[in-house]
N, C-alpha and C positions, 0 to 999 in steps of 0.2 A: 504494500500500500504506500503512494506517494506520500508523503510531508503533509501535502498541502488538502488532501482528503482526509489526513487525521486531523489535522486541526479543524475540520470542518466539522467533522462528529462530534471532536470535544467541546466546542462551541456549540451545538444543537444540543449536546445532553447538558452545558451549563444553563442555556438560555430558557429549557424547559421546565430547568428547578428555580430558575431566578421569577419566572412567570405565577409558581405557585405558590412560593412561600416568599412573606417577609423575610427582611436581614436579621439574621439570629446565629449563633455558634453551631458550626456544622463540622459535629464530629464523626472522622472515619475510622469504621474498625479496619484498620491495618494488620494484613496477616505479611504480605511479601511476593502475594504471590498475581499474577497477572490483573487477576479482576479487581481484588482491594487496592492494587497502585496504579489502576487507571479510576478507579473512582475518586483517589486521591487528587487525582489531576484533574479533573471534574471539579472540586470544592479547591483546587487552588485556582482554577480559570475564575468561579466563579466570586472571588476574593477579588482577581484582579479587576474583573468587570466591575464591581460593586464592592470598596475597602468597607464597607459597613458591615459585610460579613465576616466573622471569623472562624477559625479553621482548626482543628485540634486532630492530632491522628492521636490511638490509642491502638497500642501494640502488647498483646495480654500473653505472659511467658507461663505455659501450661507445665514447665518442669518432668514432660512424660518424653522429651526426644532428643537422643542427644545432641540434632541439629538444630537446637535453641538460639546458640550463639552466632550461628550462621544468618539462621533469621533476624536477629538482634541487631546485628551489625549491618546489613541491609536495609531494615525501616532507618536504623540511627541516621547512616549515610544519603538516603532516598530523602528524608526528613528535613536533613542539613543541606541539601540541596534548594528545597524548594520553599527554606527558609520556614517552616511549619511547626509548631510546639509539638514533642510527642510524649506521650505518657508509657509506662511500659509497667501495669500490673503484673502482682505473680500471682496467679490462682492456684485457690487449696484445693485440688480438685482429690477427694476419698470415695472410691467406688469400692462397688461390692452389692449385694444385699441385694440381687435382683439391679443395681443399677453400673453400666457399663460407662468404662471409661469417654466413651464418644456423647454418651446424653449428661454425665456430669460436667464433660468438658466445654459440652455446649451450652448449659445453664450458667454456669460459672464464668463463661465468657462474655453470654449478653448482661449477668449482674455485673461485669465490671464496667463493660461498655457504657449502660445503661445509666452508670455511678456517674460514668465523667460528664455523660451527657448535659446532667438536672438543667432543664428546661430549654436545650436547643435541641437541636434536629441531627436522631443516629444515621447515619448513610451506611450502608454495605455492599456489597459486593455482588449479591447471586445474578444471575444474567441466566440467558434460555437456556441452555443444556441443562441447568439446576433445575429450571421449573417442567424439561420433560421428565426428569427422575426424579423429580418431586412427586407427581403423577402416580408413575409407577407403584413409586412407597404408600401414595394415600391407599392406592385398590390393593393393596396388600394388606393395609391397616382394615378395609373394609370404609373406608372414609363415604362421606355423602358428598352432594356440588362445592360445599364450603372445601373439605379438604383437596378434593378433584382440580378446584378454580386452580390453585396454587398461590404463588404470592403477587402480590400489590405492589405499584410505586409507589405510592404513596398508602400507610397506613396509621390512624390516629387509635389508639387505643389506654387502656391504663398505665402503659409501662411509658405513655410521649408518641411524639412524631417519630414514623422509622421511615428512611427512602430507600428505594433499591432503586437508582439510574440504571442499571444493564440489563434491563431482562428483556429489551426487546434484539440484543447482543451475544453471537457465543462466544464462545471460546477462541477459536480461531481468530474470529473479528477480531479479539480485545487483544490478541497478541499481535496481532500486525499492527494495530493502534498506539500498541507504547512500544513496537520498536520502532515505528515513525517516525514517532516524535522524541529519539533517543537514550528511551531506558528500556531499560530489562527488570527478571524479575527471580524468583528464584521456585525452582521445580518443588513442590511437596512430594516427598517419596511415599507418603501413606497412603497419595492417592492411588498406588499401585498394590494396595493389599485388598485382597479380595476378603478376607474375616467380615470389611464393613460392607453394608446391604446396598450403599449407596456406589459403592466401587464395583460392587457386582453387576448392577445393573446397569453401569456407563460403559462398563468392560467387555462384557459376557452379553448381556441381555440386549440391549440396543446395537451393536454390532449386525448380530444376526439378524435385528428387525430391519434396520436400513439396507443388506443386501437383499434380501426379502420384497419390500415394500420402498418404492423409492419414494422420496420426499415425507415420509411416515413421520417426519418431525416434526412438520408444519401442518400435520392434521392434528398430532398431539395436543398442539399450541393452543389449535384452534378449538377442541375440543374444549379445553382448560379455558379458554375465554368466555366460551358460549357458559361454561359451568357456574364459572364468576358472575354473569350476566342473570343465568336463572335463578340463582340463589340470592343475588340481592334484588331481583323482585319479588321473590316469594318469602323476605324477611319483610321486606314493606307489610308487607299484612299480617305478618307473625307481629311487628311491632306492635301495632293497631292493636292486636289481642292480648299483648303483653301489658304493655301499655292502661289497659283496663285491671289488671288484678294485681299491679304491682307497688309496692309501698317502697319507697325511697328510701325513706328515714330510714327500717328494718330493715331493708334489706329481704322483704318476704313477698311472697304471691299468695293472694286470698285462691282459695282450693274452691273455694264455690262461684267463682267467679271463671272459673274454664270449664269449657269442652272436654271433658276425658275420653269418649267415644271419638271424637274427630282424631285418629289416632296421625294423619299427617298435618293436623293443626298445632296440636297440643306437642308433637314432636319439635317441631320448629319452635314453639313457645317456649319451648324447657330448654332447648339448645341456645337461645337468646338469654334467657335468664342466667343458665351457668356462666355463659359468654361474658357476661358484665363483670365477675373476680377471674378467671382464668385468660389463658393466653390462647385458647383453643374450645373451638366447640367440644362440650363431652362424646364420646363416645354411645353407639346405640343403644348396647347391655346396660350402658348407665342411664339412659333416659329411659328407659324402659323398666328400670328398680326406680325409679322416681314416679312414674305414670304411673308403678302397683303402689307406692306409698299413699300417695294422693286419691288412689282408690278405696282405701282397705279404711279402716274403722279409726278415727281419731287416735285416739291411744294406744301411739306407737313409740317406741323410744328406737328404731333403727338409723342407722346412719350410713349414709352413702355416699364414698369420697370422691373425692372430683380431682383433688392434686395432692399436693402434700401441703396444702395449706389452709385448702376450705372442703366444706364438706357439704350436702344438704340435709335439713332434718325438717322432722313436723311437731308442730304442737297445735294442739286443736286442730281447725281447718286455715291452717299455713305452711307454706314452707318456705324454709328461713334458708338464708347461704352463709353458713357459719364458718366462720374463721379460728381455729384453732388459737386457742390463748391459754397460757398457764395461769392457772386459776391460783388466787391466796390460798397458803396453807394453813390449817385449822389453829386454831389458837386465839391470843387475846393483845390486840396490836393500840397500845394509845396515840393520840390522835390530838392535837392541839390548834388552833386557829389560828394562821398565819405561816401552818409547817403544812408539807404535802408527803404523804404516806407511799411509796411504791410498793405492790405485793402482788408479786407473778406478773399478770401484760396489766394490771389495774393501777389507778393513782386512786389516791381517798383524800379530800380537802376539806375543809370547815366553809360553807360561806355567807355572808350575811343575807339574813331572809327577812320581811317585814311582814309576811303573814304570819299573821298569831297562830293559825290552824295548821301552816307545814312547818313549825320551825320550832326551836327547843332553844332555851334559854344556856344551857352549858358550852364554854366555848372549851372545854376541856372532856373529854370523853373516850371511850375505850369501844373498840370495833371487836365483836365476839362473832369468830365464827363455827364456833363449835357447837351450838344448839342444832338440835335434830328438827325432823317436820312435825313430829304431836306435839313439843314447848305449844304453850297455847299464850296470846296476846291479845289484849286489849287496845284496838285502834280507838282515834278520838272521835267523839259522837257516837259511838257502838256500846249499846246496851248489855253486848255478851263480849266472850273472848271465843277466837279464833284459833284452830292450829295455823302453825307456821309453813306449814303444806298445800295450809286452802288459802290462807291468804296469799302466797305466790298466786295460786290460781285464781281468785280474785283481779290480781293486779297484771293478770295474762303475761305472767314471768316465765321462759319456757323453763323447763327443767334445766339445761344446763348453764342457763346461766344463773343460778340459784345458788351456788358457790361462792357468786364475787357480791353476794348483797349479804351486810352482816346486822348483827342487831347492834344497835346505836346506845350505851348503856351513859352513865353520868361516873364519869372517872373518881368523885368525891365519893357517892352514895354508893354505885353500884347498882342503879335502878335503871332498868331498861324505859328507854325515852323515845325510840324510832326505831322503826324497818327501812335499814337501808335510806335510800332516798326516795323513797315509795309511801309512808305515812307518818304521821307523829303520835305519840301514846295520852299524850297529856298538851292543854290547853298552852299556849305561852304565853305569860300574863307579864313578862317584862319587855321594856320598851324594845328592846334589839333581840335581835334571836337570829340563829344560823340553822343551815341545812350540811346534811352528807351531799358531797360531789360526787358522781364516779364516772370516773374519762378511763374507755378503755385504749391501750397503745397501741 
């Protein structure tokens, strides 16, 4: 490829990022190798066109190869050429336990990525040879349109803005491209081990399909685009139905408010729902243990994980997307007004309250969390006492978060004065009075 054709591409793919996004820090995950150091050159064209932009490479040393240094010494010099700040993490990458070096490597990669990013825009590298063996992997996974589409140039989700400029690029193209315009880059040898699924298939598996099927690549493509296209019209009205039974603040979908018979309604519905904490639609066996939860009789305490982070459950007719947090351990923790308590992912604070009916006059108090659910209490205005069982239920507290709510007692007396930040025991007949906070982290 001439000179003056690569500069042309690299000018088309900076002018198509500069057209969509504002000027913001546009950081690239730099591995070394063809795609990540023409995308490099991409966010420095687009630096030059526009100095409002800035430009970070982030070069992550996974300590698994002993061609580290090699890599190392490559982004540094690539780097110092094109005058670019680089950062160079070392990931703890500990596999094992059902998880393979290649998915910890990968996780551990986009959190470091992700770290440098806070609040500009990740760039990487995949380009089309990635999105037809991405394909591949999804119908292996058993994936729907979502997985099948493959990836986006542009994608806004919880973790930020992520670009991928090359995917309408292979392989080949982007190496004529940055030997053009005079670099090189350096070979990954792992790409040559067949143990991984994705080396297998670029190797072994597509070889034989292109002598086969000529141009089979660009049906792929299109496949995967038509996929992207149907699945985000057929979210449009997933949303619509989401949208109706879902509570923000919780984080829960009312259960009487869907279709559970609509079984391609309510599929989409639940794949939307998990979609909002995760990085990925769930899987079908998992929406389909959530369509039987949301069938079966209230009173359930199962739990159905989603990642290693959240999970979904039911209480009553909801279901919640719960996020795993180490709950306070039992015991008896005081508590003062103007200090803030940390216990497990929970803070506990004193704060000033002016209603006489939620607030307790002690600014000194003891947080008890060892009382069981029969302890029986007296809320105010209640003619009788309650167990501590029904009163969560009263106050539609699910079961598991019934750990981090403790009884509020008077550090002087000893005499219980509140549940949590849920009721008070006694009237508060002096001029100031505070409430329990509780902010989970």
């Amino acid at each position: 490829m001439l000179k003056e054709k690569a500069l042309q591409v690299l000018d088309e793919l900076a002018n198509k990022i500069l057209s969509t996004i504002s000027p913001t820090k546009l950081v690239v995950g730099l591995s070394g190798g063809a795609d990540s150091t023409l995308v490099l050159l991409v966010a420095h064209r687009i630096r030059e066109l526009n100095p409002n932009f800035e430009v970070l490479a982030v070069h992550c040393i996974h300590g698994l190869d002993a061609d580290d240094p090699i890599w190392f010494n490559h982004c540094t010099k690539l780097c110092q050429r094109l005058e670019i700040k680089l950062v160079t993490p070392k990931l703890n990458i500990i596999y094992g336990n059902g998880k393979s070096p290649e998915d910890v490597s990968r996780q551990e990669r986009y959190r470091a990525l992700l770290k440098n990013t806070q609040g500009g825009v990740l760039m990487l590298g995949h380009q089309a040879d990635d999105q037809v063996e991405s394909m591949f992997l999804a119908l292996k996974r058993g994936s729907g349109p979502y997985g099948l589409s493959g990836m986006r140039f542009m994608i806004k989700d919880e973790r930020g803005t992520i670009l991928r400029p090359l995917l309408e690029l292979h392989k080949r193209e982007i190496i004529e491209i940055i030997e053009a315009l005079g670099f090189n880059h350096v070979f990954d040898i792992s790409n040559t081990y067949l143990k991984f699924e994705r080396n297998f298939i670029r190797l072994k598996v597509l070889p034989l399909l292109k002598e086969r099927f000529v141009g089979i690549e660009k049906s792929i493509l299109r496949s995967s685009k038509l996929c992207a296209y149907e699945h985000d019209l057929a979210m449009r009205y997933a949303k619509e139905q989401l949208d109706k039974a879902y509570i923000e603040d919780e984080q829960k979908l009312d259960i009487n408010k869907l279709d559970l018979t609509d079984l391609p309604l309510i599929t989409s519905v639940l794949r939307l729902f998990v979609l909002k904490v995760a990085s990925m639609p769930a899987e079908l066996n998992t929406i389909e243990q959530i369509i039987n939860l949301a069938s079966i009789s209230a009173d359930q305490h199962s739990v159905i994980a989603i990642d290693d982070k959240y999970s979904v459950r039911r209480f009553k007719n909801f279901l919640y997307l719960v996020r795993q947090r180490e709950l306070p351990k039992k015991g008896k923790y005081k508590l003062e007004h103007g200090q803030s308590l940390t216990l497990g992912d929970f803070t506990y604070s004193l704060e000033p309250c002016t209603d006489p009916k939620e607030s307790f006059a002690c600014k000194s108090v003891v947080l008890d969390f060892n009382l069981v659910g029969s302890t029986k209490f007296k809320p105010l205005k209640r003619c009788h006492s309650r167990e501590l069982k029904k009163l969560f239920m009263e106050f539609n507290i699910p079961v598991w978060q019934r750990a981090s709510k403790p009884i509020v007692t008077d550090a002087a007396t000893n005499q219980a004065i509140a549940l949590a930040d849920l009721c008070v025991f006694n009237l508060n007949t002096q001029a100031n009075g505070y409430k329990l906070v509780i902010k989970a982290l």
